[in-house]
N, CA, C and O atoms as CSV, one atom per row, in Angstrom:
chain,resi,resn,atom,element,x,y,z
A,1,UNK,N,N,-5.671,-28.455,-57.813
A,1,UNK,CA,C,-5.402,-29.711,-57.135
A,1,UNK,C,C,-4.585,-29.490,-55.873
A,1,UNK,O,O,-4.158,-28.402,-55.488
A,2,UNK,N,N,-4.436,-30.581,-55.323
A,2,UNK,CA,C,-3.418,-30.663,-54.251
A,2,UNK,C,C,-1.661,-30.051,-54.421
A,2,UNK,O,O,-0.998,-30.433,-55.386
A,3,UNK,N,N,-1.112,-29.174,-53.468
A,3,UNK,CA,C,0.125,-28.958,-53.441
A,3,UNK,C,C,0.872,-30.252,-53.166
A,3,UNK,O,O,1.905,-30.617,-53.728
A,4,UNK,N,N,0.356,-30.741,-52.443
A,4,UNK,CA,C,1.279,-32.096,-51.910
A,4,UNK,C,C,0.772,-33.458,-51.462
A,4,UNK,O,O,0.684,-34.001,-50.360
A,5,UNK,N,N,0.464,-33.826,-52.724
A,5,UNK,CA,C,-1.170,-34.526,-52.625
A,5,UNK,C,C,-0.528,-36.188,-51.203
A,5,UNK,O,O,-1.235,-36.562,-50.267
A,6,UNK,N,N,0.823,-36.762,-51.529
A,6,UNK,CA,C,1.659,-37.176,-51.155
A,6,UNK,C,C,1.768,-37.182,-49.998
A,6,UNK,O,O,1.627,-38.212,-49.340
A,7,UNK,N,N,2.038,-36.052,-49.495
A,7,UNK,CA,C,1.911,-35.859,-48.046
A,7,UNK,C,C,0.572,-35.643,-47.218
A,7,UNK,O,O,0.834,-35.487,-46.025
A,8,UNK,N,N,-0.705,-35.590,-47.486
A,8,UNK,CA,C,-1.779,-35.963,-46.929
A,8,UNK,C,C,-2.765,-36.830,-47.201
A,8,UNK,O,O,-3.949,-36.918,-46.879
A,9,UNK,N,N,-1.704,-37.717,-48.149
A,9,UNK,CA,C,-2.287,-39.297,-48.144
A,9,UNK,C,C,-1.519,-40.090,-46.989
A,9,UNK,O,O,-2.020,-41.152,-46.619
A,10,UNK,N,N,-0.155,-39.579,-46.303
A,10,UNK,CA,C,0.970,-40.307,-44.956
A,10,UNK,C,C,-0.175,-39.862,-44.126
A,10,UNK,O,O,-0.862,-40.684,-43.520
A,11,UNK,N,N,-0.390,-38.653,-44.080
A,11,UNK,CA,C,-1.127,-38.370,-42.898
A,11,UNK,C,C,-2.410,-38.762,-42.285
A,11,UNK,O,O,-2.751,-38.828,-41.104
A,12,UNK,N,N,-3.154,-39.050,-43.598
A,12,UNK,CA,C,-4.487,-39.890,-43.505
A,12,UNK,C,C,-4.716,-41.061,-43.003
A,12,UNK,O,O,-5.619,-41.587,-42.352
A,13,UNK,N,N,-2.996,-41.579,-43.747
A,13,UNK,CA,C,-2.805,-43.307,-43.536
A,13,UNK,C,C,-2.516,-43.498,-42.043
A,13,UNK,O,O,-2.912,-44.514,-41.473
A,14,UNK,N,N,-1.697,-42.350,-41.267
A,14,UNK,CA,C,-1.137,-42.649,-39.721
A,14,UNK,C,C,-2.157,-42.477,-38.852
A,14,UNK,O,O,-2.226,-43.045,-37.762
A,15,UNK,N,N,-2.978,-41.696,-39.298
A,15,UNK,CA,C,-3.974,-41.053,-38.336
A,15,UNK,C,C,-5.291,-41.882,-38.673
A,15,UNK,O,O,-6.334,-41.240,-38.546
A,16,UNK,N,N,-5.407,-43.189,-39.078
A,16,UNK,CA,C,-6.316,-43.790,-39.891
A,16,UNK,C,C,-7.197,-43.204,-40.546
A,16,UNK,O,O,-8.312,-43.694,-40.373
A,17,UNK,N,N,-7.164,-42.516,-41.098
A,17,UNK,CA,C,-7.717,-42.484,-42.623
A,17,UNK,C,C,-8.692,-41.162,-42.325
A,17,UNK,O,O,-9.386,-40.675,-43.217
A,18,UNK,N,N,-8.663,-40.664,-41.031
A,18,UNK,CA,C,-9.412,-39.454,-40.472
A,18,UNK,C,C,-8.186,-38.019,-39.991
A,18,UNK,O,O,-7.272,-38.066,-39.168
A,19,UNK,N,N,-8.525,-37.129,-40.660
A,19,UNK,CA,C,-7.365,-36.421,-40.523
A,19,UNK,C,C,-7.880,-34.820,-39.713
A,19,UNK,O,O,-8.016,-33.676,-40.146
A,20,UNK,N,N,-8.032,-35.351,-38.578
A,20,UNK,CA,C,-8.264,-34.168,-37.530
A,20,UNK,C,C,-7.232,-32.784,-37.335
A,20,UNK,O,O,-6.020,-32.977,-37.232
A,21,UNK,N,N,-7.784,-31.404,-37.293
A,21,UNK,CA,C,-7.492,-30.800,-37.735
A,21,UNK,C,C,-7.094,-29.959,-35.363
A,21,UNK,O,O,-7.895,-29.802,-34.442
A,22,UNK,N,N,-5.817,-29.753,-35.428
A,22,UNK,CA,C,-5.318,-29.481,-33.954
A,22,UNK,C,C,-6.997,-28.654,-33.740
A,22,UNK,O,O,-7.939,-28.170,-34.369
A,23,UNK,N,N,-6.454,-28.963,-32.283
A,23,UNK,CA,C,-7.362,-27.921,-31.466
A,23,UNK,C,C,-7.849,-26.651,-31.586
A,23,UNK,O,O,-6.876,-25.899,-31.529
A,24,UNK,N,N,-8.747,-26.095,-31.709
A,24,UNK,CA,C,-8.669,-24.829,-31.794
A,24,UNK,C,C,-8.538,-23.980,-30.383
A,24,UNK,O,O,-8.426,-22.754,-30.395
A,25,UNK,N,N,-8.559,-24.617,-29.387
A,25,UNK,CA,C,-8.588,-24.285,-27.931
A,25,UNK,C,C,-7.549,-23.032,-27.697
A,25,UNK,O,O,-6.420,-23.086,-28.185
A,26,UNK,N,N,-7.923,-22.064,-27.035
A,26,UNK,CA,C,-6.665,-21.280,-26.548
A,26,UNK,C,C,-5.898,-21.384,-25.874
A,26,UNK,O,O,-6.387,-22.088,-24.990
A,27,UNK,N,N,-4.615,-21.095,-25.535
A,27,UNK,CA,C,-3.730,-21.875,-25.005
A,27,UNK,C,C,-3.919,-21.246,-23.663
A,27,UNK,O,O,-4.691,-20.316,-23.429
A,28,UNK,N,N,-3.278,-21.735,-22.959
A,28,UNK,CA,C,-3.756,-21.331,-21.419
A,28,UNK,C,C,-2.905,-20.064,-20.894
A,28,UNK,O,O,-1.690,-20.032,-21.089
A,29,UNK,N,N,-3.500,-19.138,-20.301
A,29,UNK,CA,C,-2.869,-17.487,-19.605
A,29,UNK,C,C,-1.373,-18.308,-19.144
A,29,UNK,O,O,-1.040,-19.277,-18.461
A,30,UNK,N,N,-0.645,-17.105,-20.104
A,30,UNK,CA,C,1.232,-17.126,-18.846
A,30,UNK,C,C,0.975,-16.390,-17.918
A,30,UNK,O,O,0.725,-15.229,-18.240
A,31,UNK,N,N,0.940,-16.650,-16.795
A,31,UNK,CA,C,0.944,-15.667,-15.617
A,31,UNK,C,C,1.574,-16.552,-14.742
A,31,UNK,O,O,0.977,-16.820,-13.699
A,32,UNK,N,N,2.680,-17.068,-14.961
A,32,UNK,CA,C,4.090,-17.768,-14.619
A,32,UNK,C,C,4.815,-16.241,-13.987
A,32,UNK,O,O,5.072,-15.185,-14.565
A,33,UNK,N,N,4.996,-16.668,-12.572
A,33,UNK,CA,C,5.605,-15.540,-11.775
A,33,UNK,C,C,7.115,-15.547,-12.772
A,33,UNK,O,O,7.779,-16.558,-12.998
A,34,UNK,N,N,7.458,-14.014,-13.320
A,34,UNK,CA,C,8.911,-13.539,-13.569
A,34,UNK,C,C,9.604,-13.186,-13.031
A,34,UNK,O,O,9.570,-11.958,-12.939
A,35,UNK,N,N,11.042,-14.087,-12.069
A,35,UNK,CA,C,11.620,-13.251,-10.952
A,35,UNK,C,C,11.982,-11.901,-11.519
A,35,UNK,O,O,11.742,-10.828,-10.966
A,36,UNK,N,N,12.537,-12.054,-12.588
A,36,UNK,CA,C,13.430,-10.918,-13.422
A,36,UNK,C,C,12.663,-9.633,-13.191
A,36,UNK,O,O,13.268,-8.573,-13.033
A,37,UNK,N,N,10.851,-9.736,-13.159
A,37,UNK,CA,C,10.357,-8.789,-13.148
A,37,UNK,C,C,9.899,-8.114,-12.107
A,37,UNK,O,O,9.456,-6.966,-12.149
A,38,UNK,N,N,10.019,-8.989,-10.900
A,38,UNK,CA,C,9.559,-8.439,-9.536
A,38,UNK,C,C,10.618,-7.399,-8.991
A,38,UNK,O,O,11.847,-7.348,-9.042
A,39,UNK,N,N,9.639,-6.591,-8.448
A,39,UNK,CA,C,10.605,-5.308,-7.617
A,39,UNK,C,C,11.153,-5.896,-5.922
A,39,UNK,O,O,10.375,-6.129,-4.997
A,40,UNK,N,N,12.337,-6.007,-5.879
A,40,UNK,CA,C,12.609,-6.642,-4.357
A,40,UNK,C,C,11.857,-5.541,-4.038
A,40,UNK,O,O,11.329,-4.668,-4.725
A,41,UNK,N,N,11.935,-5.836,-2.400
A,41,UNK,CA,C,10.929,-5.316,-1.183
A,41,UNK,C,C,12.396,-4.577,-0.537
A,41,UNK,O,O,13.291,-5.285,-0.077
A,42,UNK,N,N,12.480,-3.326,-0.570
A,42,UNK,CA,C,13.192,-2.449,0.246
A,42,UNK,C,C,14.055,-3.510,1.861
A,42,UNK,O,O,13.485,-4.147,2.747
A,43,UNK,N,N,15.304,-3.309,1.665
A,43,UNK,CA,C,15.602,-4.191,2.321
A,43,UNK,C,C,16.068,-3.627,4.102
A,43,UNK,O,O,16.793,-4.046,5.004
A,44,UNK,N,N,15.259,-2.602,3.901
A,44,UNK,CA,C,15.178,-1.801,5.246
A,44,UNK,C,C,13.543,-1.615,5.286
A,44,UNK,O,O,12.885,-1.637,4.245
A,45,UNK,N,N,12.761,-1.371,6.989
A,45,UNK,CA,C,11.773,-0.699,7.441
A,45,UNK,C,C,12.050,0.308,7.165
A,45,UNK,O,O,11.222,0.678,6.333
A,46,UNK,N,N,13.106,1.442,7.438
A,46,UNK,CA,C,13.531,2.435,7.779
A,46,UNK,C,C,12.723,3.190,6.798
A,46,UNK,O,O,12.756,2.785,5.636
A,47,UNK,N,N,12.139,4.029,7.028
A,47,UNK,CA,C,11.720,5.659,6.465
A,47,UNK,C,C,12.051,7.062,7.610
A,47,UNK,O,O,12.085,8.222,7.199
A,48,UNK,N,N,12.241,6.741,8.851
A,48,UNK,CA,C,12.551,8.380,9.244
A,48,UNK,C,C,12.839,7.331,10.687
A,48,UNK,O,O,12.309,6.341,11.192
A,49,UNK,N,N,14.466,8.584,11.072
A,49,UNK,CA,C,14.894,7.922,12.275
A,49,UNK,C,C,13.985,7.746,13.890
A,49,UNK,O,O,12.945,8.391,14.023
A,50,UNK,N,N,14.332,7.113,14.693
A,50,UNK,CA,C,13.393,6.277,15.307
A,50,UNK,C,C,12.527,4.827,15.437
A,50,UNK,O,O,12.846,3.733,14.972
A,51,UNK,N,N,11.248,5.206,16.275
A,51,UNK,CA,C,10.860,3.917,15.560
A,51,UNK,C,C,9.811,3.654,14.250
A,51,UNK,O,O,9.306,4.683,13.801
A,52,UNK,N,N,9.497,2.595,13.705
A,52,UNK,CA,C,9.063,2.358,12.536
A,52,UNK,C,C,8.445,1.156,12.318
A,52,UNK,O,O,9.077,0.107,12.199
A,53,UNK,N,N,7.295,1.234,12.260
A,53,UNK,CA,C,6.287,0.068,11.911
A,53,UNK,C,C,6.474,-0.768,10.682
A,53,UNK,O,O,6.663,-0.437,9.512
A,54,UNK,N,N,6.371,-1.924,11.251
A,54,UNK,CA,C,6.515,-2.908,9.934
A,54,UNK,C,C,4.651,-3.336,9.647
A,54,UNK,O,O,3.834,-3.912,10.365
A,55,UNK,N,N,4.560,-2.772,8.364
A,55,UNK,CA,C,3.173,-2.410,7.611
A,55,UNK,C,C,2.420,-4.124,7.825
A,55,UNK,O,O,1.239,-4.155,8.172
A,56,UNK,N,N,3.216,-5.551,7.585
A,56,UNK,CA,C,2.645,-6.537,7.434
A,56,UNK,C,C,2.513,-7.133,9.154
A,56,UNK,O,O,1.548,-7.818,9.491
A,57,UNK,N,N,3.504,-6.797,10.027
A,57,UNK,CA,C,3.444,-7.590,11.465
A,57,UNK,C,C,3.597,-5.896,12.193
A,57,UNK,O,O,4.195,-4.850,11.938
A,58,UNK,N,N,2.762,-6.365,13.101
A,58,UNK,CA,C,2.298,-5.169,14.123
A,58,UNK,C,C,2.812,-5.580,15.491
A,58,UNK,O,O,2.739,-4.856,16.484
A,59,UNK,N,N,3.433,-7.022,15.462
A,59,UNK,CA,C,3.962,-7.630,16.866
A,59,UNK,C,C,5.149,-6.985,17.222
A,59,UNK,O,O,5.750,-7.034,18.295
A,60,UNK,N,N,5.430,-6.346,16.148
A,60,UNK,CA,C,6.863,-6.120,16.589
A,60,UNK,C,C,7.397,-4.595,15.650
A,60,UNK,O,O,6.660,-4.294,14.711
A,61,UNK,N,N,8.266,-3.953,15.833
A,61,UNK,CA,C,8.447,-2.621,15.436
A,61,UNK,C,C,10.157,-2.542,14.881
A,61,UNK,O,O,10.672,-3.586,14.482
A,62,UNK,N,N,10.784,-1.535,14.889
A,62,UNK,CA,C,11.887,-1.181,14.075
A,62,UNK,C,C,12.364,0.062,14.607
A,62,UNK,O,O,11.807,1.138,14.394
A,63,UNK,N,N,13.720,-0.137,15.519
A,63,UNK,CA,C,14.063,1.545,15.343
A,63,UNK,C,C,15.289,1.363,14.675
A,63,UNK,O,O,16.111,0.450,14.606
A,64,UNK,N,N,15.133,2.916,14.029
A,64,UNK,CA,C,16.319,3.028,12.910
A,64,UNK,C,C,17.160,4.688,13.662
A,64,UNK,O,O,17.046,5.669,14.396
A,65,UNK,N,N,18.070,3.834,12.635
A,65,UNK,CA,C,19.237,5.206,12.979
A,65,UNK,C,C,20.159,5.059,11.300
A,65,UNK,O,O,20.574,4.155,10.575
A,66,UNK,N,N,20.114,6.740,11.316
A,66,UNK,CA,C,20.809,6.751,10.151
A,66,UNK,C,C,22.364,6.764,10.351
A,66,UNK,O,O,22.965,7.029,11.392
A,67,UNK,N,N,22.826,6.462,9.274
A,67,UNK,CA,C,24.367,6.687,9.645
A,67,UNK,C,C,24.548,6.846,7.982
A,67,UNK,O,O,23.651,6.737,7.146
A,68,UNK,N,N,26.179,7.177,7.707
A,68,UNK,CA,C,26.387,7.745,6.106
A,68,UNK,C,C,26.069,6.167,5.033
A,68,UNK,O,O,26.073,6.305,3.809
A,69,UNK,N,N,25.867,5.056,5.525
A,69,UNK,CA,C,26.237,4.166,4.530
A,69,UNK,C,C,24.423,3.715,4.572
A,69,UNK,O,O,23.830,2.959,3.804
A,70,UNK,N,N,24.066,4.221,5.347
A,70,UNK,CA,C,22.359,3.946,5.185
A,70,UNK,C,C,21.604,4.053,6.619
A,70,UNK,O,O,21.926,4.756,7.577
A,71,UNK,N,N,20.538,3.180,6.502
A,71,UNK,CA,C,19.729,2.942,7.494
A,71,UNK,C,C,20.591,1.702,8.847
A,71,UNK,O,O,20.964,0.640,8.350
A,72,UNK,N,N,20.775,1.822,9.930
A,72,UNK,CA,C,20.537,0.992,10.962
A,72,UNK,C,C,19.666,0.880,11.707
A,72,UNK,O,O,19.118,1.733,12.405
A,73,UNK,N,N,19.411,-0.611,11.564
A,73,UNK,CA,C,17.783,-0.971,11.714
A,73,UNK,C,C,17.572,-1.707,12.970
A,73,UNK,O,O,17.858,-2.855,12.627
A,74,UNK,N,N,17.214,-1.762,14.349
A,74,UNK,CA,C,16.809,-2.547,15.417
A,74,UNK,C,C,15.528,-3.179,15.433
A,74,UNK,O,O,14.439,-2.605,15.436
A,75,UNK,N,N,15.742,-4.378,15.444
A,75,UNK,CA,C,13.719,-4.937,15.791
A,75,UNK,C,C,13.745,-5.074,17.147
A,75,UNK,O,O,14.700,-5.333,17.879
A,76,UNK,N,N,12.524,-4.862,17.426
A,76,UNK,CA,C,11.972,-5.152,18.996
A,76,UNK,C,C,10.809,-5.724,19.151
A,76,UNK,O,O,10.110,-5.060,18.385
A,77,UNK,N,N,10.155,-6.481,19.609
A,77,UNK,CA,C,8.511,-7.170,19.804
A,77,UNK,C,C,8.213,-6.460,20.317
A,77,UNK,O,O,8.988,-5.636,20.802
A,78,UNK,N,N,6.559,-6.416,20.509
A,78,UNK,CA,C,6.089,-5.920,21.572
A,78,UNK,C,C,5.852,-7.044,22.696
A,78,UNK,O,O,6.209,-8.219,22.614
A,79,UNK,N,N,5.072,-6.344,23.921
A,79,UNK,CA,C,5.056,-7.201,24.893
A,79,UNK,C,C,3.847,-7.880,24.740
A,79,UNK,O,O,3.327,-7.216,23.843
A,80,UNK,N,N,2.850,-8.993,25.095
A,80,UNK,CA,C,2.171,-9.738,24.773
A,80,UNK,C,C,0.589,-8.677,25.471
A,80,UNK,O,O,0.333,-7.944,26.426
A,81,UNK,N,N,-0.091,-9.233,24.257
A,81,UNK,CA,C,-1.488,-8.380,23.692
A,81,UNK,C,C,-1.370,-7.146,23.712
A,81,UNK,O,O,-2.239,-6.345,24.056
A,82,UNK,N,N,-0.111,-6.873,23.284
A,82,UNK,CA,C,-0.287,-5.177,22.339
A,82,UNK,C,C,0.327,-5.411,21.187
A,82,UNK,O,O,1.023,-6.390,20.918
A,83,UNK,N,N,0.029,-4.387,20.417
A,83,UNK,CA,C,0.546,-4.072,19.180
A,83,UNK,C,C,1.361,-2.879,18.924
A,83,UNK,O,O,1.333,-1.790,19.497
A,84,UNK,N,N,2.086,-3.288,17.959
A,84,UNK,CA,C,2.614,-1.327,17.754
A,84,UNK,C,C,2.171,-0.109,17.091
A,84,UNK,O,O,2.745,0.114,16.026
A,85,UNK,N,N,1.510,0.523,17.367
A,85,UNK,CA,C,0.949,1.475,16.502
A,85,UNK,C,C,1.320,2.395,15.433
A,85,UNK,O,O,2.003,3.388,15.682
A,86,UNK,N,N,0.877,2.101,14.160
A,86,UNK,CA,C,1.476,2.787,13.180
A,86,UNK,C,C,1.397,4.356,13.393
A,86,UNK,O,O,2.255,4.963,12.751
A,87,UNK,N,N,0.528,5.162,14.177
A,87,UNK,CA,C,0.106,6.218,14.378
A,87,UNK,C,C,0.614,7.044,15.638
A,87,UNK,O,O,1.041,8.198,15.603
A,88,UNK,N,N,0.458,6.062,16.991
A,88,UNK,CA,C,1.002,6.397,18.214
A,88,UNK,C,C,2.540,6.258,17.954
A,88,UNK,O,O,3.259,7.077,18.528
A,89,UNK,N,N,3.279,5.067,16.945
A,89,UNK,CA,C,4.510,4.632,17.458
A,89,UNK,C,C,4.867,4.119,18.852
A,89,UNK,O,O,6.016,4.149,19.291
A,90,UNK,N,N,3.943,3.706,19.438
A,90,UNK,CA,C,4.470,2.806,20.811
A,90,UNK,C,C,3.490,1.307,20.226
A,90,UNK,O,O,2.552,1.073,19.464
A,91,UNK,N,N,4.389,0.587,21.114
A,91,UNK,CA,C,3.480,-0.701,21.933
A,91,UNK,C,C,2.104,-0.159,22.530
A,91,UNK,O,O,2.107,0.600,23.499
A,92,UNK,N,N,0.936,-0.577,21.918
A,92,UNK,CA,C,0.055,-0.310,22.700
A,92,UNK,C,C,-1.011,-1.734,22.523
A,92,UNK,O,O,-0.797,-2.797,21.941
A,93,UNK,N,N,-2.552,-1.120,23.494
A,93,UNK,CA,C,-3.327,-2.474,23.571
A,93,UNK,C,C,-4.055,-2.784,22.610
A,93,UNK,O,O,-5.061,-2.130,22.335
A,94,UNK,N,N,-3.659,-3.872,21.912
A,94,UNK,CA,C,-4.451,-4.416,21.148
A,94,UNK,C,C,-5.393,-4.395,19.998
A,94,UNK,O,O,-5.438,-4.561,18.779
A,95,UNK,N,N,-6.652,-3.889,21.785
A,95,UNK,CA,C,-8.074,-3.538,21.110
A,95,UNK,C,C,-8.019,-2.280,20.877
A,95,UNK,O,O,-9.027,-1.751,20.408
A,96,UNK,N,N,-6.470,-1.226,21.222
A,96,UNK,CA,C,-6.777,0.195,20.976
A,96,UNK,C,C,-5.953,0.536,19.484
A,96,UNK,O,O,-6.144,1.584,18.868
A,97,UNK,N,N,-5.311,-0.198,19.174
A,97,UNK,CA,C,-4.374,-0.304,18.011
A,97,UNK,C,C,-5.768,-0.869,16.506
A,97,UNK,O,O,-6.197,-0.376,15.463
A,98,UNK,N,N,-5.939,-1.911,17.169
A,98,UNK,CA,C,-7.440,-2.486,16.331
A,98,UNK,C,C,-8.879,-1.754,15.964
A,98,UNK,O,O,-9.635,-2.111,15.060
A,99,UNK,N,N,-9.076,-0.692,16.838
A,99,UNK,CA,C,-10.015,0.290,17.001
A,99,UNK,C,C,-9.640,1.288,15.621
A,99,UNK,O,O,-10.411,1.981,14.956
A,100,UNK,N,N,-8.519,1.131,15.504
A,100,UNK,CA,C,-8.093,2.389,14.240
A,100,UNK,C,C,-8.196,1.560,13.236
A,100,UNK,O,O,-7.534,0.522,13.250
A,101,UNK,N,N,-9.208,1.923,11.978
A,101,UNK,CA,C,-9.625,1.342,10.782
A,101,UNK,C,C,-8.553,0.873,9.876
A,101,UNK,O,O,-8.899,1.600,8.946
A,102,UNK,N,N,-7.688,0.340,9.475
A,102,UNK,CA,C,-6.970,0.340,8.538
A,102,UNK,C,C,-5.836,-0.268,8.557
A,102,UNK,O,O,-5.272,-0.920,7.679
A,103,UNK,N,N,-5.406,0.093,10.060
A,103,UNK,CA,C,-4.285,-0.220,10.718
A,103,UNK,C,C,-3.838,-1.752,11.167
A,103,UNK,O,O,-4.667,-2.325,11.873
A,104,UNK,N,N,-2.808,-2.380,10.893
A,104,UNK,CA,C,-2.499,-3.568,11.186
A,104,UNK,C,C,-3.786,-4.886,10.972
A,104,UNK,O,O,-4.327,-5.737,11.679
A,105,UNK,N,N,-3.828,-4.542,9.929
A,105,UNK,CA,C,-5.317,-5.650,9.122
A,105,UNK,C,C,-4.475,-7.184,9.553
A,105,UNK,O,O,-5.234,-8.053,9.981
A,106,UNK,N,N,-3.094,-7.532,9.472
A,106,UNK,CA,C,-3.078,-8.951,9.728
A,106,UNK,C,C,-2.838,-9.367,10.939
A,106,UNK,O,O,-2.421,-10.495,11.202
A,107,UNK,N,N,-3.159,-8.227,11.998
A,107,UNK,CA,C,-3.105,-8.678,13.238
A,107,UNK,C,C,-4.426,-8.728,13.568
A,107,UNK,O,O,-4.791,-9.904,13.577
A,108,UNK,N,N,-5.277,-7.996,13.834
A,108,UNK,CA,C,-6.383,-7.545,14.269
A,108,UNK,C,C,-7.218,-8.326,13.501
A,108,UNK,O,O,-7.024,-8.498,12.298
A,109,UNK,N,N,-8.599,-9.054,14.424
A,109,UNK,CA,C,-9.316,-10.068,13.717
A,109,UNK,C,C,-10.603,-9.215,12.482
A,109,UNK,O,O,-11.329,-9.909,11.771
């Protein structure tokens, strides 16, 4: 017989007299960003003294200088329709910075 015959005669009675059984649906993906788990982003350009390309903006560049407590970091733009070249390290044109496969994808159309 019933364990608790009592308690799913309340339940029958609230739910009128039809006693639906939850969803079987899966619950929906957590892929809820975890700050806890993200790696900050290096809070210097700096990898080797001089200048230094910033990988996401090509408008503009980075010279660094080391000193004992870390990196010192200068930004500079470039001048209008060039880019900086991850390869040359200068300001250069554009379409010659854009010509190199790989290089500065969010500048170059």
């Amino acid at each position: 017989g019933m364990k608790n015959p009592l308690m799913t005669n309340i339940v029958e009675v609230l739910s009128g007299g039809i006693y639906t059984k939850p969803s079987t649906e899966p619950p929906p993906p957590t892929t809820t960003w975890d700050p806890s788990r993200s790696t900050p982003e290096p809070t210097t350009h700096c990898t080797v003294p001089g200048p230094n390309p910033d990988k996401k903006d090509c408008t503009h560049y980075y010279v660094c200088a080391e000193n004992p407590a870390g990196w010192i970091e200068y930004e500079y733009d470039c001048p209008a329709n060039t880019l900086f070249s991850p390869v040359a390290l200068i300001c250069d044109w554009k379409d010659s910075v854009c010509a190199v496969e790989g290089q500065c994808a969010n500048d170059c159309p």
